[in-house]
N, C-alpha and C positions, 0 to 999 in steps of 0.2 A: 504494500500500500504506500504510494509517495506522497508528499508531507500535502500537497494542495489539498488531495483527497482528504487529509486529517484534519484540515484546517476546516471545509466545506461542512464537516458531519459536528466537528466542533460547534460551527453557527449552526448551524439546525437541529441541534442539541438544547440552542438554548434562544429558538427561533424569535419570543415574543421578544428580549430582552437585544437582540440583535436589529428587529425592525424598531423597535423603541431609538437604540442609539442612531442608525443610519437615517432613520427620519429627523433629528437631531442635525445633524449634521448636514441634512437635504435642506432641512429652512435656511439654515444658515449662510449655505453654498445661493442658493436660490434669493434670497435678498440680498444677497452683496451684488450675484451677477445682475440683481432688477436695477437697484441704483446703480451701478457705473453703467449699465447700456444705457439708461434715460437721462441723466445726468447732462451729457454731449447732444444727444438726439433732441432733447427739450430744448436746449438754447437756438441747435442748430432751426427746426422747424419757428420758433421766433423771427427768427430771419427771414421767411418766407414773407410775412403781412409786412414789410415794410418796401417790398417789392423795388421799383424803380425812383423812388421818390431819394432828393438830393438832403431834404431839408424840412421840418414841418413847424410852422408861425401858429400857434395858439394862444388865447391867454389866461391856461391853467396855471397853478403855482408853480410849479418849475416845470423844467423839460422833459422829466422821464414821468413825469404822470399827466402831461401834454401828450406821450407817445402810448403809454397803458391805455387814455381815452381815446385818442383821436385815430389811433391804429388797432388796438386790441379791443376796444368797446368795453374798457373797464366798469366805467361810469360815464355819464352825459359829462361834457366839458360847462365849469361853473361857468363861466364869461364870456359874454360874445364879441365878437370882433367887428366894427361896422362896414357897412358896405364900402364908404367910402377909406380906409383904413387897407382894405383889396385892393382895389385900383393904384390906391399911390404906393403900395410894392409889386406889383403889378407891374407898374409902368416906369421905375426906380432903376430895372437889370434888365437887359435881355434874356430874362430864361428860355430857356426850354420848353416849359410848359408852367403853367400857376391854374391849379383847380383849387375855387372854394371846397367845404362840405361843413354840412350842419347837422349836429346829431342835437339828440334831447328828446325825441319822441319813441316809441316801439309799438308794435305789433306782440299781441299776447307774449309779451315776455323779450323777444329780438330786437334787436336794437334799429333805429330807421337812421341811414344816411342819408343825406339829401344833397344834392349835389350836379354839376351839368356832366354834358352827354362827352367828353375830354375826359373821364375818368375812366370811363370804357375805353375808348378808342386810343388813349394816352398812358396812363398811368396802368403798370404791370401787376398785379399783388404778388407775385412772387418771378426773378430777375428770368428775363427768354419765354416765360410763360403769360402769353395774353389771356385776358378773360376768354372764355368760350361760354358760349349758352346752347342747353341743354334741349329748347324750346322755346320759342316766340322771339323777341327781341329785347332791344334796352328800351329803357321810356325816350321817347321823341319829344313829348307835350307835357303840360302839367296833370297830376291826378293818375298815374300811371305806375305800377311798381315793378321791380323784377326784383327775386328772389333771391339770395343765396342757396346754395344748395342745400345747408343745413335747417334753414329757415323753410323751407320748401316743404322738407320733410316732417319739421317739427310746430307747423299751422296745416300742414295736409291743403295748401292753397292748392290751386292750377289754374292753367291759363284762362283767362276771359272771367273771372271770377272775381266779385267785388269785397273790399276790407275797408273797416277803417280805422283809421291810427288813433293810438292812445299820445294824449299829450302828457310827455313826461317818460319815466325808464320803469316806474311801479307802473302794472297794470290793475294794480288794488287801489292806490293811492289819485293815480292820475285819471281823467277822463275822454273820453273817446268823443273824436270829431266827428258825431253823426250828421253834420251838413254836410257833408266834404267825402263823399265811398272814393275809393281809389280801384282803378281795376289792373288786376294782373296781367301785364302781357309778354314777361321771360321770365327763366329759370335759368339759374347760372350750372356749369359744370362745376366739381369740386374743386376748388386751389389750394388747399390743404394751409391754410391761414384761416386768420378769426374771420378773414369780408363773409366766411361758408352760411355763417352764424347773422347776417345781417340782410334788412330789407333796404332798398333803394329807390329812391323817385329824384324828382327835379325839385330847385329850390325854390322854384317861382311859387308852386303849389304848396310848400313847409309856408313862405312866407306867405300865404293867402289865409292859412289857418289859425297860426298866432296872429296877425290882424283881425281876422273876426271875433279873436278871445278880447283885443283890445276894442272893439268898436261895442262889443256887447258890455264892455266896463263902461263905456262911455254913453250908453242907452242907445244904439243906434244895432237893430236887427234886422236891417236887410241883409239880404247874404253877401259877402265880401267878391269882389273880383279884381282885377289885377288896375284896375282904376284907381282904388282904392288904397293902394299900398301908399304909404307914407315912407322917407328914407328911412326913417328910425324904424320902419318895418323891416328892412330890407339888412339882415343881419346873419352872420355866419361865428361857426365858431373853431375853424380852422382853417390853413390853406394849404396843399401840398407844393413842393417846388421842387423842381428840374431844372440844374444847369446845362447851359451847353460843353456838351463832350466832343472827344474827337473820336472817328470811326470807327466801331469795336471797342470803347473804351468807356466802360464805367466811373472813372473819375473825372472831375472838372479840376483844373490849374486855381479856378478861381471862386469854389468850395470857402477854403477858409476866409478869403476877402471880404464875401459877402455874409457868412456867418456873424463874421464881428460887425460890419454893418448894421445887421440888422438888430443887433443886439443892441445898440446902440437906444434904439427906441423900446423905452422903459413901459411902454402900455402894452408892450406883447412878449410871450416869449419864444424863443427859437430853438429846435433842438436837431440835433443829426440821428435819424433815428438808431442808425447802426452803435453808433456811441455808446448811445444810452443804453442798448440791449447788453453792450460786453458792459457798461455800467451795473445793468440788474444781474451780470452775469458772476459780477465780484462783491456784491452786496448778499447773494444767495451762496456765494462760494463756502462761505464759511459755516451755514446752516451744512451747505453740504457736505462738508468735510466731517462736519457731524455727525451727519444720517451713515456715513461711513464709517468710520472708525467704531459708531456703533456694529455696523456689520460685521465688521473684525473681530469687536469682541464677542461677537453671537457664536463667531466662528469658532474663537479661541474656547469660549465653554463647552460646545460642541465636542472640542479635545477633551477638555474635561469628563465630559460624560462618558465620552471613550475611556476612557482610565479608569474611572470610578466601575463601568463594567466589566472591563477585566480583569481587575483587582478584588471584585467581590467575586467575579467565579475560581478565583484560586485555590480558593479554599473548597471549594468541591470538586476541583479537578485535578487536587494531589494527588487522588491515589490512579486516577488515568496517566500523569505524570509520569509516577515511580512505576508503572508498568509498561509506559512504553523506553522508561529507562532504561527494567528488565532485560525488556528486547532488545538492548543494544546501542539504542540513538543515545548521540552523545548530548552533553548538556545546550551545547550552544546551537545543536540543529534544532532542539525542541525552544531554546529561546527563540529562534528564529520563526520557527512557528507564530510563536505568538503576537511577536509585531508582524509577520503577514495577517495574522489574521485582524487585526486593528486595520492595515491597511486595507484590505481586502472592504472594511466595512465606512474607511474613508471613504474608495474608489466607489464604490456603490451608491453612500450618502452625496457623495458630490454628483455621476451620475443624474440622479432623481432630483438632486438641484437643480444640473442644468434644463432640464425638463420642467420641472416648477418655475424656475424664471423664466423660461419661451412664453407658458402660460400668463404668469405675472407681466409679463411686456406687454402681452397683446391686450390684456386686463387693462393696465395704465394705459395704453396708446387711447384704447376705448371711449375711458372716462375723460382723457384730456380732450380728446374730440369731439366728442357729446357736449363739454358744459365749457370749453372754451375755443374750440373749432381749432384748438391746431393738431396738425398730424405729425404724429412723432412716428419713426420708424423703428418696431420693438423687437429688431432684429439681433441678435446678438453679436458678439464680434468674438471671433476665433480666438484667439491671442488672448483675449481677458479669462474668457473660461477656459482655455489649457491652465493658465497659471493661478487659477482659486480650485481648479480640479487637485493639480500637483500637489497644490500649498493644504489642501485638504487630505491629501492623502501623507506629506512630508507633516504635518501636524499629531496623524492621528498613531505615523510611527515614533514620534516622541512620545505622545500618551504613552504606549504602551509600555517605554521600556520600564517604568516599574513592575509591574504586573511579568514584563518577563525578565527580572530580575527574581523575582519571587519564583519564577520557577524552575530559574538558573539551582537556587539554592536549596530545590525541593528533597530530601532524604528521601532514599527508594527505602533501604529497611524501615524507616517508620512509619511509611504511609503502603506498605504489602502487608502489614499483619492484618489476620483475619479481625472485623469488628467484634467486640465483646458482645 
């Protein structure tokens, strides 16, 4: 009989106490490999919603929760930007491209953009991929919405079908524009960014609705039409911006010139979206060096429990010990034994980890998608599970060497006499 065989009938000797440890060490294996694949993949899929845009003029408090609203749909943006406030940065550079958009309203729960027809046809949500629609088109006119994908999916709208917006982000709190139905007439394909998560119409129609909420403070109930807009109606609460590039080339020469420019004027703020994302990226670095090293130690107990069950079966498997002493095996082959057999239940528990974490990815990717539209890829990467498989199985032969020390020093005569 050769020693793997002995090792094999060893665990399944003592089978519930060997799935107890290896499960042990499967969670363990399995949330380390779930954090470092998501880790990367999370920030990376960030990057997708800020697509082709150079620069973004809001005036939230600062610029990284300028970009959580005005790109992620955190929250509605508190302050709005006036119309005339557009035009004169507008007209200040030659961009590229300068699109308003106005958020503050939603759809049962989705957040509404509101924005002209240069956001489709210009502005990328994620770099080389243009919007595509799914179904019908973009809005043309006022009072017309197209979908996000996720949005799509989660109001069950479709084409030629009338909604009408809630003013405000609570659909509990805020009230809906029943003078004002809007009809659907696109669905977007998925871009794996937050826009999946979001409904869209033109501004002219957002600015015909908050006007009628004023005109009804002011006692006058006819219904609003675009005659009626007042400038102080006519209000956004962000702008995206595009420099001019050179051919194949994602950066502008003249990026930071106009960054400080703009900064200059203290009624708005400016942020580079990509910035601020490695900004959220080293603001969460540290939470996540946490969620880590806690994995570490999940792992290092994991060894632990490895030890503690080998070392408590010693004592009942003296007298298998001293008899296959008997027969001959020297001390250090049966020590040997016993850290394969630890390792054996490493390989295994790490194994069932990597397994649990494929699940755990595709779990996270899910939920990130579901409740904030981005897509994380919850693939795993080679290279990290060889070396938390290894590092699981070079762990669980450290556990072991007490336990095969213990058996290093087992006496065959005392453990061959018959029991009393």
């Amino acid at each position: 009989m050769n020693d793997l065989r002995v090792v094999i009938i060893s665990l399944r000797a003592r089978l519930l106490s060997t799935i107890i440890t290896s499960s042990s060490v499967a969670v363990a294996v399995g949330l380390l490999l779930t954090m470092l694949s998501l880790r990367t993949a999370g920030f990376d899929a960030f990057q997708r919603g800020t697509g082709t845009m150079h620069l973004l003029v809001s005036s939230d408090p600062s610029p990284l929760v300028a970009v959580l609203n005005g790109i992620f749909y955190a929250n509605a943006p508190s302050n709005p930007i006036a119309w005339e406030k557009y035009n004169q940065i507008r007209t200040s550079f030659p961009y590229d491209w300068t699109i308003p958009i106005q958020q503050g309203d939603s759809f049962r729960g989705f957040p509404v953009c509101a924005t002209t027809n240069e956001f489709f046809t210009k502005f990328q949500p994620a770099k080389g991929e243009p919007w595509t629609l799914k179904e019908g088109r973009f809005p043309e006119k006022s009072f017309e919405l197209c979908l996000g994908s996720q949005a799509a999916d989660g109001t069950g709208l479709r084409l030629g079908q009338r909604a009408e917006l809630t003013h405000g982000a609570d659909s509990v709190s805020g009230h809906e524009h029943g003078d004002f139905p809007y009809t659907v007439v696109g669905i977007l394909k998925p871009t794996g960014s937050a826009h999946d998560r979001a409904v869209f119409t033109d501004l002219e129609s957002t600015w015909i609705l908050h006007a009628h909420d004023r005109r009804e403070r002011e006692g006058l109930h006819e219904l609003t039409t675009v005659s009626d807009l007042t400038e102080s109606d006519r209000k956004i609460t962000g702008i995206l911006l595009r420099l001019p590039t050179r051919p194949g080339s994602d950066a502008s020469a003249a990026l930071q010139q106009q960054f400080d420019a703009l900064r200059r004027d203290t009624s708005i703020v400016v942020a580079q979206p990509s910035q601020q994302i490695d900004r959220l990226r080293s603001i969460v670095g540290n939470v996540d060096s946490l969620f880590l090293a806690l994995g570490v130690a999940v792992l290092v107990s994991s060894g632990i429990s490895i030890l503690l069950a080998l070392y408590n079966s010693m004592a009942e498997r003296r007298r298998q010990i001293a008899i296959l002493r008997a027969m001959g095996l020297p001390r250090g082959r049966i020590q040997g034994m016993v850290v394969a057999e630890a390792c054996l239940i490493g390989f295994i528990g790490g194994l069932a980890g990597i397994i649990l974490s494929l699940v755990g990815g595709v779990v996270a990717a899910a939920a990130l998608k579901q409740n904030i539209g981005l897509v994380v890829d919850p693939s795993l990467d080679l290279r990290s599970a060889i070396i938390v498989l290894a590092s699981a199985v070079v762990l669980a032969a450290v556990a072991s060497l007490l336990p095969a020390w213990v058996a290093y020093r087992t006496q065959v005569a005392d453990h061959l006499r018959p029991d009393a």
